[in-house]
Every structure is written in C-alpha cells, then in structure tokens.
C-alpha positions as CSV (number, residue, x, y, z in Angstrom):
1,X,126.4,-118.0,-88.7
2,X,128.9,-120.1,-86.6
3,X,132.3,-119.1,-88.1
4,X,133.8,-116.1,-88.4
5,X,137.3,-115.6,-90.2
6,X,139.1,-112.3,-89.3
7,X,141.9,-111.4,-91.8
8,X,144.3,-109.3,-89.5
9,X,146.7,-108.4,-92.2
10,X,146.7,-108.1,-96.4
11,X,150.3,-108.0,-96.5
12,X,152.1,-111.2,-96.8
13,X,155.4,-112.9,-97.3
14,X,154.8,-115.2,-100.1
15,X,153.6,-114.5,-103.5
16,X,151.5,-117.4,-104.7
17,X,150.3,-117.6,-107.7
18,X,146.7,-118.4,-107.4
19,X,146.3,-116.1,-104.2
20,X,149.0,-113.1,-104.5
21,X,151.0,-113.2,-108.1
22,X,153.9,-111.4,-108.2
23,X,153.3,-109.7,-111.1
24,X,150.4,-107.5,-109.4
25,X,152.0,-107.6,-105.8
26,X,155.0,-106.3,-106.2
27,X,157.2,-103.7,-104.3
28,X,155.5,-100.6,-105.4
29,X,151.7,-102.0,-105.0
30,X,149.8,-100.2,-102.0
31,X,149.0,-102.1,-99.2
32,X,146.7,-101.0,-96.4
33,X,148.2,-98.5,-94.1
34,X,148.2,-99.4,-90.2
35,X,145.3,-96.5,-89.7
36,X,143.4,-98.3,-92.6
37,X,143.5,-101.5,-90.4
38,X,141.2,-102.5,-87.7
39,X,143.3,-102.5,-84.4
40,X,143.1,-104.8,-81.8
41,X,140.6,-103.0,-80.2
42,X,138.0,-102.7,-83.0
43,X,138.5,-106.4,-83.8
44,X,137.4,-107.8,-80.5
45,X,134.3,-105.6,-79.8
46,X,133.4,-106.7,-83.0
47,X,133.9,-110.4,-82.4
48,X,132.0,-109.8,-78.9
49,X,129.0,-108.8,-81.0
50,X,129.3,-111.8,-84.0
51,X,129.1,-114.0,-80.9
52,X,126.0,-112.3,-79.9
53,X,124.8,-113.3,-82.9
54,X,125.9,-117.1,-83.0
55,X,129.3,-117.1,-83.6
56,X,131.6,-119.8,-81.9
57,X,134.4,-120.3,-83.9
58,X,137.5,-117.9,-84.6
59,X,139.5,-118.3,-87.5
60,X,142.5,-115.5,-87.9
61,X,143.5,-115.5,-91.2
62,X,146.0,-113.1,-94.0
63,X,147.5,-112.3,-96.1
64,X,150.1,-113.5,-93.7
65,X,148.3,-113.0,-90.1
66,X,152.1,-114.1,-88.2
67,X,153.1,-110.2,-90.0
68,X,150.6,-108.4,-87.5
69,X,152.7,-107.3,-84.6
70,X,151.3,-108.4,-81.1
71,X,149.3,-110.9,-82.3
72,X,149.3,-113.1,-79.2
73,X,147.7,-110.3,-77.9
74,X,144.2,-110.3,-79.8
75,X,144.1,-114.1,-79.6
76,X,144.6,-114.0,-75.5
77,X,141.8,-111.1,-76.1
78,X,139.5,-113.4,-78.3
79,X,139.9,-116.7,-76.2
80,X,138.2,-114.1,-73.2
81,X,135.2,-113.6,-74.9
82,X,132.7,-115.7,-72.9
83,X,130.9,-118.1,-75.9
84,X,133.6,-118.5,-78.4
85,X,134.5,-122.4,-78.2
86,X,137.8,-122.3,-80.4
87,X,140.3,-119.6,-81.8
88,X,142.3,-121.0,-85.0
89,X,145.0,-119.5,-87.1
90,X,145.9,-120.1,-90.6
91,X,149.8,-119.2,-91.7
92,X,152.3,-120.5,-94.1
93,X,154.5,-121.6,-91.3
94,X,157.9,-120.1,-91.7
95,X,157.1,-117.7,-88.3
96,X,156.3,-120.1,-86.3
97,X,159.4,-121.3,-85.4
98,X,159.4,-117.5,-83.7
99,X,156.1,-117.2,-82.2
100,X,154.3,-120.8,-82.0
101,X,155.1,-120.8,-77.7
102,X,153.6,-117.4,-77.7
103,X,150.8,-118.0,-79.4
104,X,149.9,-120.9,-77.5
105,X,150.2,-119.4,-74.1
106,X,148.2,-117.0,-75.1
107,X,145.1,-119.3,-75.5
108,X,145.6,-120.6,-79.3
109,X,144.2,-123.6,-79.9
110,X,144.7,-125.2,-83.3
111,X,147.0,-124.0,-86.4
112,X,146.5,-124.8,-89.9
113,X,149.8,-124.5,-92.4
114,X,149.7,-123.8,-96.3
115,X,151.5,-126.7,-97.4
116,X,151.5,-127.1,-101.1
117,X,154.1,-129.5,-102.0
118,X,157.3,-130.9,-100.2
119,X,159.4,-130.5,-104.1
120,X,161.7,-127.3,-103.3
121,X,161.0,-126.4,-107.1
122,X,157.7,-126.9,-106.7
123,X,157.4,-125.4,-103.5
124,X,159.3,-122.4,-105.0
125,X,156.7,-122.1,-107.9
126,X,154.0,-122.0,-106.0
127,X,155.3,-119.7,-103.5
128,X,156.1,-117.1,-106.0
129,X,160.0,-118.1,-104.7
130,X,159.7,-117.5,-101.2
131,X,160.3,-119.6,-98.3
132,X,160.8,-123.0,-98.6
133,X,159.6,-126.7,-97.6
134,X,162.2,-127.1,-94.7
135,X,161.2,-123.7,-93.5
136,X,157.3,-124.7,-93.1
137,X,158.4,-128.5,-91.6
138,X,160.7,-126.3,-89.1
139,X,157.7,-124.1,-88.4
140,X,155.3,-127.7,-88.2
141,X,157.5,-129.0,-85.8
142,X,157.7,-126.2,-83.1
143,X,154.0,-125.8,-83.5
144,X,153.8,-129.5,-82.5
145,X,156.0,-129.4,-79.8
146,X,153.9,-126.1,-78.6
147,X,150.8,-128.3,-78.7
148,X,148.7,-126.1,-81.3
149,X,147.3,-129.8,-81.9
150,X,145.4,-131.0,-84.0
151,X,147.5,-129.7,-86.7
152,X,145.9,-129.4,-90.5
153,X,147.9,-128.7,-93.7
154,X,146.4,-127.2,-96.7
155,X,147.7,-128.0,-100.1
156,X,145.8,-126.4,-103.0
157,X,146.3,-128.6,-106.2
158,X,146.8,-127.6,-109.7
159,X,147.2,-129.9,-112.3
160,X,150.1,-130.0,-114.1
161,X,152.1,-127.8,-111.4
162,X,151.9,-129.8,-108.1
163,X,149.4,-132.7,-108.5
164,X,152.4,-135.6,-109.4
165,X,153.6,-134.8,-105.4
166,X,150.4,-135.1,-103.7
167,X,151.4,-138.7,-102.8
168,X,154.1,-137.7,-101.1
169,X,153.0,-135.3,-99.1
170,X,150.4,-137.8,-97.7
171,X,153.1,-140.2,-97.0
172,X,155.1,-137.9,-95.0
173,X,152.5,-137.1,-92.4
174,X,150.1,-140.6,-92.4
175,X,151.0,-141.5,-88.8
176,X,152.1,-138.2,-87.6
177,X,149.0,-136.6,-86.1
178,X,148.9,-134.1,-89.1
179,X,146.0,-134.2,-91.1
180,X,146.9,-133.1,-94.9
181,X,143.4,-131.4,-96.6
182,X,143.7,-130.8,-100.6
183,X,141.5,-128.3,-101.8
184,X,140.6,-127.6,-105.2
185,X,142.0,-124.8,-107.1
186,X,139.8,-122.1,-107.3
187,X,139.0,-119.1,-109.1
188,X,139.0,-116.8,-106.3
189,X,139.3,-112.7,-107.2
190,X,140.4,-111.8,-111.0
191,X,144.0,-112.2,-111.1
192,X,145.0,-116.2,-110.6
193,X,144.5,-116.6,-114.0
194,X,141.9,-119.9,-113.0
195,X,140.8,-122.3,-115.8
196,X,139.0,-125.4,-115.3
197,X,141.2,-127.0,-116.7
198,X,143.8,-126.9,-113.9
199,X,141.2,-128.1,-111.5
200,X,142.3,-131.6,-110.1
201,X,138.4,-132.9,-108.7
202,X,139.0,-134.0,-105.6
203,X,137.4,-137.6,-106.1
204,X,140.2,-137.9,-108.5
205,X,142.5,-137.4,-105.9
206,X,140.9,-139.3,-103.3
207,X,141.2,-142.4,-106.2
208,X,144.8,-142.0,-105.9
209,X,145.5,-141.7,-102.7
210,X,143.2,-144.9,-101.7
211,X,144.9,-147.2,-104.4
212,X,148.0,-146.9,-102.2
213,X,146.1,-146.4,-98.9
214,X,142.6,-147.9,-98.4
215,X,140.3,-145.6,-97.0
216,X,136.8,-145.5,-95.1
217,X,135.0,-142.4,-95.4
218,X,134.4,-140.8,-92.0
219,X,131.1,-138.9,-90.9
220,X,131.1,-135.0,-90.4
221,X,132.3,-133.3,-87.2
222,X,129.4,-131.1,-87.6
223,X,126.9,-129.6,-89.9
224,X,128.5,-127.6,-92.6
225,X,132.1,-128.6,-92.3
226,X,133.7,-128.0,-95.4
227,X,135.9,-131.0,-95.7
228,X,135.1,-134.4,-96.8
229,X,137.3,-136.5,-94.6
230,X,138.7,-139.8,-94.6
231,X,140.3,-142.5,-92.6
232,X,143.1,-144.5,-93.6
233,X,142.5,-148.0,-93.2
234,X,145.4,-148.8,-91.0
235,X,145.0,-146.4,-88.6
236,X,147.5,-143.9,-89.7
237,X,145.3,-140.9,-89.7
238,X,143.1,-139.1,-91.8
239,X,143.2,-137.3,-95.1
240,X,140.7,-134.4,-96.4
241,X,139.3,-133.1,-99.3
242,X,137.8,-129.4,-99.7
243,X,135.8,-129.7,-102.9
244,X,134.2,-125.7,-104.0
245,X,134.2,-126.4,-107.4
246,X,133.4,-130.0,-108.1
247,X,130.9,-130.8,-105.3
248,X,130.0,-127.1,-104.3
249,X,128.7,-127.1,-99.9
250,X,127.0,-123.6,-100.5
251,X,123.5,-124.8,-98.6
252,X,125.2,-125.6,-95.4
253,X,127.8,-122.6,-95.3
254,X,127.7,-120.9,-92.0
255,X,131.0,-118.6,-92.5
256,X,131.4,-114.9,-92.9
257,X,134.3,-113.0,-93.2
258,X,135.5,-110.0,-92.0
259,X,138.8,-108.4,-93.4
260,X,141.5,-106.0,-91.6
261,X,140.1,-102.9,-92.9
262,X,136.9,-103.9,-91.0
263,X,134.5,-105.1,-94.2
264,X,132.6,-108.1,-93.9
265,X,131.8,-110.5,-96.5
266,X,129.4,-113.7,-96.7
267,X,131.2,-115.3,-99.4
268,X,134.7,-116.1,-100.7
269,X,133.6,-115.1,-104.0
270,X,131.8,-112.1,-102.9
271,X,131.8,-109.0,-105.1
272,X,131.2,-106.7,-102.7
273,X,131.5,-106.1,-98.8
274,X,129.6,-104.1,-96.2
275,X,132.0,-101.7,-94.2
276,X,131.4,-102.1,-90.0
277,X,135.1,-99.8,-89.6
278,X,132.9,-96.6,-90.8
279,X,130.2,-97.3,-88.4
280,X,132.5,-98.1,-85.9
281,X,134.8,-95.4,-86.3
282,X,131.5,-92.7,-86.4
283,X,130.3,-93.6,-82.9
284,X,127.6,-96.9,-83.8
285,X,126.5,-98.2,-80.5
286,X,126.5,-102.1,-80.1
287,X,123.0,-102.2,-80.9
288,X,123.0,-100.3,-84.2
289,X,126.2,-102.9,-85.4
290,X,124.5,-106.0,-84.0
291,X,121.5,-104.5,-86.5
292,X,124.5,-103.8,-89.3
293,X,125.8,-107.6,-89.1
294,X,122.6,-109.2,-88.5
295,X,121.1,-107.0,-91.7
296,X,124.1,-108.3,-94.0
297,X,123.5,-112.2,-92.7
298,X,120.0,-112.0,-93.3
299,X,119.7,-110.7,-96.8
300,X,122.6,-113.0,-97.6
301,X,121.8,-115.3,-101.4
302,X,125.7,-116.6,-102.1
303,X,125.7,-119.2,-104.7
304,X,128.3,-118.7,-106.5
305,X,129.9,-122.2,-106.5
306,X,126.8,-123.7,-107.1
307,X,126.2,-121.2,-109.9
308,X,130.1,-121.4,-111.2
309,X,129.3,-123.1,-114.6
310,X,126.6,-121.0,-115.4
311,X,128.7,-117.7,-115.2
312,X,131.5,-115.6,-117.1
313,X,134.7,-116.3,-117.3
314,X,138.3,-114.3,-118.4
315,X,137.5,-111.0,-119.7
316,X,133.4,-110.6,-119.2
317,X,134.1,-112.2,-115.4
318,X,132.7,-110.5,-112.7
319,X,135.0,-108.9,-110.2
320,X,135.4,-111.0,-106.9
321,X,137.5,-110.1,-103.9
322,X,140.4,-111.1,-103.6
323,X,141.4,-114.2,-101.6
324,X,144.9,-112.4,-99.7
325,X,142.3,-109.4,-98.7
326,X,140.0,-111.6,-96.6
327,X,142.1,-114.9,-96.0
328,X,140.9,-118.2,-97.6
C-alpha cells in the first residue's frame, strides 16, 4: 500500500458517458449530503494513519473534487503530514482557471486533466454536453503558469466515438511539457453500457501514434506504475498508455481508495467497501482504525482485470462501484 486516492466529492459537473451518464445522473438523482461526507477533519486523521501504514502518495480525486469548497485547505493540511512525498489532484480543468494559484500555494504539487478529445462535438459527446475543449486548455494553461508541473492529461478512448482524434491530441502537446496518457475504456460500475468491442488496446494505439512519431519505450518510474510510457524519438516528450483491460497490472497494484463518505475500497472494480466514517464517527481510537485499514489491505484478493474474460457480462454482471463514487 503506497497510494491512496481520496474522492472528496461524488457530485460533478460533467456527465460522461462511461463515468456519469446522464440518463441516471440527472437533476432529481440523490447525491451525498454534506453530513454524509467526510469533512476535512476526518479526511486527514485518516490519511495520518494510511501513512502509518505505508502510504506516500495522495491522489484527490471526484466526481469533480474542484466542487468541494475550501479545498486548498485539506491539500495545505495533507502536504503537513510528515511522510507523504506528493499530493496530486485529478479534475476536468474548467475550475482551474479559478483556483489553480490557490491550490498551489497551498502545497499542490502535480495536476492531472480529463482530456478526451480536442473535437468540440466530440468533446461535447463525451462530456454528456458540458464544458468544452477551450475551457479545459484555459484551465491547462493557468495550471502551467501556476507551476502544478509535470502536468498529465487523461484521454479515455472508445472506438468509434473519439479514437479518429487521438492524433491530434498528441500533436498539440508533443513539445509542451504535457504528457497526454490514453487509457482503455473500461467497464467500471454497471451503467456505462461497456462492450469490448469499444475497447481501443492500447498497443494499437501506441502503433499509430509511432508511425507518425517514432518512439523508444522508457523504463518505469517505480514499481507498479500503472502507465506504460514512452519517449518520442525527437525529444518532444513522452506519451502513456494505461492498459486494465488488454495487459491487466493487478500483481503490482499498491492503490486503495477511499471515497467521501469515508468507505475504502482495494479495487476500482470492487463490489463492495469497508466503512472507516462509522468507526470514526463512534469514537475508534487510532489504534483500532490502523487495525480496521490494515485488516482490509491484508485480506485483499482483487483480480478482477486479470479475471475480466472469465466473468459475466450485461444483465448476469456483477455489481461494481461506481467510478464518479471513488474517482478513477
């Protein structure tokens, strides 16, 4: 356990198809309430104790985790906490043009943007018709100028929907400093309607990309980094390449995930959680939560990417939580 992903908010601004469809997350669907949430408070003795046990890397993730008021608050909170080598944030950009200074004055280190295609008809498709590409560039830029650097974009690809502009949203930022990831779509929860047959494999990708753009593979930063990564030949960067379902990375996963109502979850595809908000809320000590988390990690047997073909699809699938409730 190295990496620990705290969604601060289920609530988001978008409506993306694969993650959030609008048909389910409408105006009248019940969110969590702010009393259902973990506050600031709760969040950081927890993340005090997941350091205890080996944490060193904060990710604050959604829904949308720019929607959580004071939010520069818990990072400057979480950067405090002695052992913790790096506090991220995932977003889809369009609030960063408000809050990117603030957040990095208050101790943020690196940003990664949801950036699925630079098309404004694709974008809007994918987006479930919010927001659009110049917003998330506008956001990019005042993150840059911030110095939430090294910036990484995420582009999830489906084909037939967004995999013809995948080209050029390399092009744009090779030479920038930006380093664009593509990850596979997945079948994350029970409501993105996933088939395999929208699945673009990533090597397919990568065969693209390098018949424009020679590449040279590049070794991993560390054990059990998720992304494949790869160095264009010219210098001009690098590009990534986040592969669940074609060239599943289960054995080395050292992630857990905790989501705003204070659940946590060893898998993105988990079924079910393990509540710390009750214990914490009925008076736990430290040591009885330390014996909570460590009791979840150590019992932990997720497979389920490695185990994907083997299992249930459509109507005999079995339920997974969803991706908005405890951030990708």
């Amino acid at each position: 356990m190295r990496d620990l992903r705290i969604s601060v908010m289920d609530r988001c601004n978008f409506r993306c198809p694969y993650c959030m469809p609008r048909e389910t997350y409408h105006e009248k669907y019940r969110f969590l309430g702010s009393q259902e949430r973990l506050s600031f408070e709760e969040i950081v003795r927890l993340a005090r104790l997941f350091v205890q046990l080996g944490v060193r890397k904060l990710r604050l993730t959604g829904g949308e985790p720019l929607l959580r008021a004071g939010l520069a608050d818990l990072i400057g909170d979480l950067t405090a906490i002695p052992g913790v080598d790096d506090v991220a944030l995932t977003t889809n950009g369009v609030l960063l043009g408000k809050y990117a200074s603030e957040l990095k004055a208050a101790g943020l280190k690196r940003i990664t943007v949801s950036l699925d295609s630079l098309d404004p008809q694709v974008f809007a498709r994918m987006s479930g018709g919010f927001g659009s590409p110049a917003e998330v560039l506008d956001g990019i830029e005042h993150a840059r100028r911030a110095g939430l650097e090294p910036l990484k974009i995420n582009a999830v690809v489906q084909r037939g929907v967004n995999d013809h502009t995948v080209l050029e949203l390399v092009e744009r930022f090779r030479g920038s400093g930006v380093i664009v990831r593509f990850i596979e779509y997945m079948d994350v929860g029970n409501r993105n309607h996933w088939s395999s047959e929208l699945v673009v494999p990533s090597k397919e990708l990568m065969a693209r990309i390098a018949a424009r753009w020679p590449l040279a593979v590049l070794e991993p930063d560390y054990t059990g980094e998720v992304a494949e990564r790869y160095a264009f030949a010219d210098g001009q960067g690098e590009v990534g390449f986040i592969s669940s379902v074609s060239q599943p990375f289960c054995g080395d996963c050292s992630r857990v995930r905790l989501s705003s109502d204070g659940v946590i979850y060893t898998c993105l595809f988990a079924a079910h959680g393990t509540s710390l908000r009750d214990a914490l809320r009925g008076g736990a000590s430290d040591e009885r939560l330390l014996e909570l988390i460590a009791a979840v990690w150590q019992r932990r047997a997720d497979r389920y990417s490695e185990q994907r073909a083997s299992l249930p699809h459509g109507a005999d699938e079995p339920r997974k939580v969803e991706m908005f409730y405890i951030g990708g």
